[in-house]
C-alpha positions in Angstrom: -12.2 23.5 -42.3 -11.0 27.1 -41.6 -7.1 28.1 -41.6 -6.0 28.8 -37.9 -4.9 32.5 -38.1 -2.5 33.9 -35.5 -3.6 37.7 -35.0 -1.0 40.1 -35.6 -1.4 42.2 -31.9 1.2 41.4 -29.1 0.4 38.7 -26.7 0.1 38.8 -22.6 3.1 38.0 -21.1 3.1 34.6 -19.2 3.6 36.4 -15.8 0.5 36.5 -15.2 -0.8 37.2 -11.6 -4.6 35.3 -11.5 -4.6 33.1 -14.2 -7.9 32.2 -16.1 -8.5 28.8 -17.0 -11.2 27.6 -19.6 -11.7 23.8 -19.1 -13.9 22.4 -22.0 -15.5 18.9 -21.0 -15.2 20.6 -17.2 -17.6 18.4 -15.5 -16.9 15.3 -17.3 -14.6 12.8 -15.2 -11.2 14.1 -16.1 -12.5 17.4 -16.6 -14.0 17.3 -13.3 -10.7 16.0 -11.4 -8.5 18.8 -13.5 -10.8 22.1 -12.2 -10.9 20.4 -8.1 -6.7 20.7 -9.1 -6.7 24.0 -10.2 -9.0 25.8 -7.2 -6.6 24.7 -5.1 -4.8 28.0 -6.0 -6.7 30.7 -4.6 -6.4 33.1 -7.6 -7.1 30.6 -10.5 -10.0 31.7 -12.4 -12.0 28.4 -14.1 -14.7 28.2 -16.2 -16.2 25.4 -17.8 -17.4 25.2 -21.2 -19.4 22.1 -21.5 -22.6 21.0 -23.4 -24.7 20.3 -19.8 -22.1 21.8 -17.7 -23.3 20.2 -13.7 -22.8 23.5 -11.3 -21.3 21.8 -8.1 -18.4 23.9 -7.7 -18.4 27.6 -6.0 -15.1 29.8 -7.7 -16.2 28.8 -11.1 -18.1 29.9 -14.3 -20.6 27.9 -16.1 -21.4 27.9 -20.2 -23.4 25.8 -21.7 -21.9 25.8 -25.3 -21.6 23.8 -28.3 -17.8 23.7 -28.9 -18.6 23.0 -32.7 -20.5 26.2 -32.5 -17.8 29.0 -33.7 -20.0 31.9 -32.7 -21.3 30.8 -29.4 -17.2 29.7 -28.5 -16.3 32.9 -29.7 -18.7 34.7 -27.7 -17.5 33.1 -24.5 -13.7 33.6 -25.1 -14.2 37.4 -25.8 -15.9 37.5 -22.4 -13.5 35.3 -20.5 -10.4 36.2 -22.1 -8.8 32.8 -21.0 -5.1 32.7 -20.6 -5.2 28.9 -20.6 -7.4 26.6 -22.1 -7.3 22.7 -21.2 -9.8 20.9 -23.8 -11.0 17.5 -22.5 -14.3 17.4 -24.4 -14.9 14.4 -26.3 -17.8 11.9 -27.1 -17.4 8.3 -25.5 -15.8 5.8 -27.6 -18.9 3.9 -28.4 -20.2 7.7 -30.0 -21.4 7.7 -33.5 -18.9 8.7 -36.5 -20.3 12.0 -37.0 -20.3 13.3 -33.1 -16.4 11.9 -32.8 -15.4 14.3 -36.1 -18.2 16.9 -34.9 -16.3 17.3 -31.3 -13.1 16.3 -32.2 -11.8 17.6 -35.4 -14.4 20.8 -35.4 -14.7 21.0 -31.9 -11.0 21.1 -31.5 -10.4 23.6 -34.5 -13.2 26.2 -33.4 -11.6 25.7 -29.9 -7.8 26.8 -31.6 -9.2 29.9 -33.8 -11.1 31.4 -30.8 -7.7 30.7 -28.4 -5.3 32.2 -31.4 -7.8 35.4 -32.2 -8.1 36.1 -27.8 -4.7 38.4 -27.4 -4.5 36.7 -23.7 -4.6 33.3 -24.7 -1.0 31.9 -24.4 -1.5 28.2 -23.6 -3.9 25.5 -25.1 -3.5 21.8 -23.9 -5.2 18.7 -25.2 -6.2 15.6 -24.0 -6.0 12.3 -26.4 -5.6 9.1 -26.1 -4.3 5.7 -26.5 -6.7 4.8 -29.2 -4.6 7.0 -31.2 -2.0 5.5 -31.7 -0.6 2.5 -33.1 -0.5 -0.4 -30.4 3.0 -1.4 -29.5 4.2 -4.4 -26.7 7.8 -2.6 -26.4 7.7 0.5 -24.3 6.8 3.0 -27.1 8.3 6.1 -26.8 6.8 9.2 -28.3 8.9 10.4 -31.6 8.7 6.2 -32.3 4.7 6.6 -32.4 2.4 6.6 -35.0 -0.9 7.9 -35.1 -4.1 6.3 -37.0 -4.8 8.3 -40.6 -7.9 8.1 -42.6 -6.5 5.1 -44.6 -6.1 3.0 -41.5 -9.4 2.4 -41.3 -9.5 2.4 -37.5 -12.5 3.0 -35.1 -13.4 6.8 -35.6 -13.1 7.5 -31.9 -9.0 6.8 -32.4 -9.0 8.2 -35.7 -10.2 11.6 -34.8 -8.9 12.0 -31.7 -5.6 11.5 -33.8 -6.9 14.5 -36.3 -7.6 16.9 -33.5 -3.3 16.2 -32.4 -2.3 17.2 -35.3 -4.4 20.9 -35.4 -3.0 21.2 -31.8 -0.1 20.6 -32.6 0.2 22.8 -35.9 -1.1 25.6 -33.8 1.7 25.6 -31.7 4.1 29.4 -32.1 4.8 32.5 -31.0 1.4 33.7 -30.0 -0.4 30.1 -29.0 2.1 27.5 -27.2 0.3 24.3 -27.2 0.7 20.7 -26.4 -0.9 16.8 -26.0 -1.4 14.4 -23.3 -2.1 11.1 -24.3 -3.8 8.8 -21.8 -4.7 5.1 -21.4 -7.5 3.7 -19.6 -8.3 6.3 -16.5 -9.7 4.5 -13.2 -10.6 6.8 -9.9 -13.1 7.7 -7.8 -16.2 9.3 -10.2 -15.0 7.2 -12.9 -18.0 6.9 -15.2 -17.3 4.3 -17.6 -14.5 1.7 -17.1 -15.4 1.2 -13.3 -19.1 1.3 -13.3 -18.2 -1.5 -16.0 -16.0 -3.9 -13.5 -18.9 -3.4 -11.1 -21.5 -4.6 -13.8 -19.3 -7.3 -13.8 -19.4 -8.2 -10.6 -22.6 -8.2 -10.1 -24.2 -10.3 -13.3 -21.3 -13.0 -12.0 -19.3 -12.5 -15.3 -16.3 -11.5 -13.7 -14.3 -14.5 -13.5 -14.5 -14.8 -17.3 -11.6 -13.8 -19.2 -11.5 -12.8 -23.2 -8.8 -14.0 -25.1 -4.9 -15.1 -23.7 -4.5 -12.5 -21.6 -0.8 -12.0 -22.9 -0.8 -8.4 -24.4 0.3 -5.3 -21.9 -1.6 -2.4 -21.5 -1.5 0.6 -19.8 -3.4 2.8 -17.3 -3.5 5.6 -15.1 -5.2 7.1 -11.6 -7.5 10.3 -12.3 -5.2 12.3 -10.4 -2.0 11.9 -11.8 -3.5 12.1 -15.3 -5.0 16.0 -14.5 -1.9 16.6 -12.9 -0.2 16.0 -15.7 -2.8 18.6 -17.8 -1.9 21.3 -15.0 2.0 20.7 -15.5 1.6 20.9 -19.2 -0.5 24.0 -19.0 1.7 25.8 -16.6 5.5 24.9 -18.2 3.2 26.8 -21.3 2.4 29.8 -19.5 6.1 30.0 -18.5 8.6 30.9 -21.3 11.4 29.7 -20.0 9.5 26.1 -18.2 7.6 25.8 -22.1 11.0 24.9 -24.2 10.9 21.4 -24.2 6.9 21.1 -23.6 5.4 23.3 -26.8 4.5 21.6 -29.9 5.0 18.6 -28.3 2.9 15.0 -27.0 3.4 13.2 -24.0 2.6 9.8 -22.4 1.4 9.5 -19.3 0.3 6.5 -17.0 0.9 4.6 -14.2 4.2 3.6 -15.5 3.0 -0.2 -14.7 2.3 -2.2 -17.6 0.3 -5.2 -17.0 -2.3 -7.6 -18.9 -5.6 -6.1 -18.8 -7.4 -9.0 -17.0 -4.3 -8.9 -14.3 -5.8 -5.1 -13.9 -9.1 -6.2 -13.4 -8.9 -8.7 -11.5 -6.8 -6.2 -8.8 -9.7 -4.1 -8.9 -12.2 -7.3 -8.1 -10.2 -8.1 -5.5 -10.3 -4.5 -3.8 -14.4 -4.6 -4.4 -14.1 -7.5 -2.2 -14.6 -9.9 -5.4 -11.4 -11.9 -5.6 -10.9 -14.3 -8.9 -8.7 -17.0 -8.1 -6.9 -18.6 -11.2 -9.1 -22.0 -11.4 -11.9 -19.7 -11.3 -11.4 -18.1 -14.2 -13.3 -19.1 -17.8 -11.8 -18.1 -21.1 -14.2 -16.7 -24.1 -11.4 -17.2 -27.5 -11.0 -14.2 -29.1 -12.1 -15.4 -31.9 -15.6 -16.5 -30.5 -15.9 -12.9 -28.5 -15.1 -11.6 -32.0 -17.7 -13.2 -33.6 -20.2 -12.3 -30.8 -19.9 -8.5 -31.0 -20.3 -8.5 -35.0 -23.0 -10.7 -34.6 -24.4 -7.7 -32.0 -23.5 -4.9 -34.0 -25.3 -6.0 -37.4 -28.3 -6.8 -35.6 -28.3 -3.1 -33.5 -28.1 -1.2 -36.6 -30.6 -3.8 -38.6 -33.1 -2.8 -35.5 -32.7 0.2 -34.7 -31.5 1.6 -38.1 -28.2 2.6 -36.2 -29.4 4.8 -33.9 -28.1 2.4 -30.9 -25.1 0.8 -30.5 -24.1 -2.5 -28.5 -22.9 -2.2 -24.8 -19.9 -4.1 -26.6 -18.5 -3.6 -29.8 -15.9 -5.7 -32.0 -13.9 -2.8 -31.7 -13.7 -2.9 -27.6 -13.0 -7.0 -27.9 -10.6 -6.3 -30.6 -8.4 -3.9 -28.3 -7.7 -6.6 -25.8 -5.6 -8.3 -28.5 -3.4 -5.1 -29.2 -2.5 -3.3 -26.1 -0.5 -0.4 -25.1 3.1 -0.1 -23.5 4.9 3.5 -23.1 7.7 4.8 -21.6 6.7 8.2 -20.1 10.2 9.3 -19.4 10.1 12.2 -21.7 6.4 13.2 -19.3 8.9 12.7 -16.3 11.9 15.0 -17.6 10.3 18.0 -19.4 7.0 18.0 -17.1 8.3 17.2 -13.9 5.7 14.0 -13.9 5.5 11.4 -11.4 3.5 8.4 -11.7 0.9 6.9 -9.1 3.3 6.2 -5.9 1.4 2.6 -4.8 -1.2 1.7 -7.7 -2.6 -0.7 -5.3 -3.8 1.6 -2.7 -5.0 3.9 -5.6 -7.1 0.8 -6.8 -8.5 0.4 -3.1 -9.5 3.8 -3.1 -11.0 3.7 -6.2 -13.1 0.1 -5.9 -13.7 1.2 -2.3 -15.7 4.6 -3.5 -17.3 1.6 -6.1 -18.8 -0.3 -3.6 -20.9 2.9 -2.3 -21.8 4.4 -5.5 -22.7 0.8 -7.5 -24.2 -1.8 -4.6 -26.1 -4.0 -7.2 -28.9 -5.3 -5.9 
């Protein structure tokens, strides 16, 4: 892996009158919420560097790239020029080894050495994840947290996404002010994995079974507080005197709700007009659901010679028995963050834009 080299020429200041934005992962479902945020400004420039970027938006640049690519990254920063670059590009978690370290760890290294070799590139904000870091019950705050190394052992999605902190992190000085938001399960309207997953759910009838005790918290967060939270980051960077406090450093962000994950879904059931009452509910042990998804993984890679993966993998069913619980006080304090206002009606919204994109059959 190359050394990130900080080029010796001055940088722009941070007063800066139409800022220009590069959003990698840009049409993904973050991605997509973060660049609707930013146009709300009239001057914001945004492009989006994405592998199939989708070109719904007027106001804003499209590159196909490969962010792994150095040259064709390169290419695009020298003709953008980007003050700000906010990289939410990443595989899904059920990705293969090699396209988690491909678009994580060189994706995310490429993406430093272009930003600290482009003069106007000031700010460069990250977006990782609950996987990680360690699970804690207590409300975790983040200089107690500790991220997943190589002799963990943990599922390579967490793993790298950890990696990829630490080069955005080390990049962080006097010419390239960066920092990390780390999110737990997003829900919203255009969700594209966790939602479209409750309404599966729904519809096979499997939605009133429960894995596991149902005991551990967890943590989530609307769409649109988590890209508001990207844009505060990015902009206390572009300001000198808002950035002490924010640079070099990681933040939590959620809902500020912890709750067990099945007390989560069931909300959401309930808002897609599919309520679970408790006698309803049938309970897979974790052990048996365990069992299950080895059982599914060995014979996916026997059949396909691991070229597929299971819908659900022991890692997924291995989660529910860890869970996630933050504080995101520090998020509140130096970011001027504030959580969800009423999750419920955010659920609502969310299950109610469900029912019209997934109506089963």
């Amino acid at each position: 892996m190359a050394t990130l080299n900080a080029p010796s020429m001055e940088r722009r200041p941070s007063t800066i009158a139409a800022t220009r934005y590069i959003i990698t992962g840009g049409s993904g479902f973050l991605g997509n919420k973060i660049v609707e945020k930013l146009l709300i400004d009239p001057s914001a420039n945004v492009t989006i560097l994405s592998r199939n970027p989708k070109q719904t938006r007027d106001r804003v640049s499209y590159f196909a790239a490969d962010i792994s690519s150095d040259a064709e990254v390169r290419s695009i920063f020298n003709e953008i020029k980007p003050h700000a670059v906010i990289h939410t590009a990443s595989p899904l978690h059920n990705d293969t080894a090699d396209a988690h370290y491909q678009t994580n760890v060189e994706g995310t290294n490429v993406l430093l050495k272009a930003a600290l070799s482009t003069p106007e590139t000031v700010a460069f904000v990250y977006t990782s994840s609950e996987s990680a870091v360690k699970p804690s019950q207590e409300p975790l705050t983040e200089d107690k947290a500790e991220l997943y190394v190589d002799a963990d052992w943990h599922h390579p999605y967490g793993k790298t996404k950890a990696m990829a902190e630490g080069l955005v992190l080390k990049a962080n000085g006097d010419h390239l002010k960066t920092a990390v938001i780390r999110l737990p399960g997003l829900y919203g309207e255009g969700d594209t994995v966790f939602v479209p997953h409750l309404m599966e759910s729904i519809h096979k009838n499997e939605h009133k079974t429960q894995v596991g005790n149902n005991t551990k918290m967890f943590e989530f967060v609307y769409v649109d507080k988590a890209a508001e939270a990207h844009i505060l980051a990015t902009q206390a960077l572009l300001d000198p005197v808002r950035g002490e406090g924010v640079a070099g450093e990681a933040f939590f962000i959620s809902d500020g709700k912890p709750q067990p994950f099945f007390d989560f879904a069931r909300k959401c059931y309930a808002a897609a007009g599919s309520p679970v009452e408790a006698d309803e509910v049938s309970v897979v042990p974790l052990v048996v659901a365990q069992a299950m998804a080895s059982t599914g993984e060995w014979a996916y890679k026997v059949l396909t010679f691991g070229s597929r993966t299971p819908h659900t993998r022991r890692d997924d069913v291995d989660h529910l028995d860890q869970g996630t619980c933050w504080s995101i006080e520090k998020a509140k304090q130096r970011l001027g963050y504030e959580p969800v206002a009423d999750q419920d009606e955010a659920i609502r919204k969310t299950m109610e834009w469900a029912k019209i994109k997934f109506p089963g059959n």
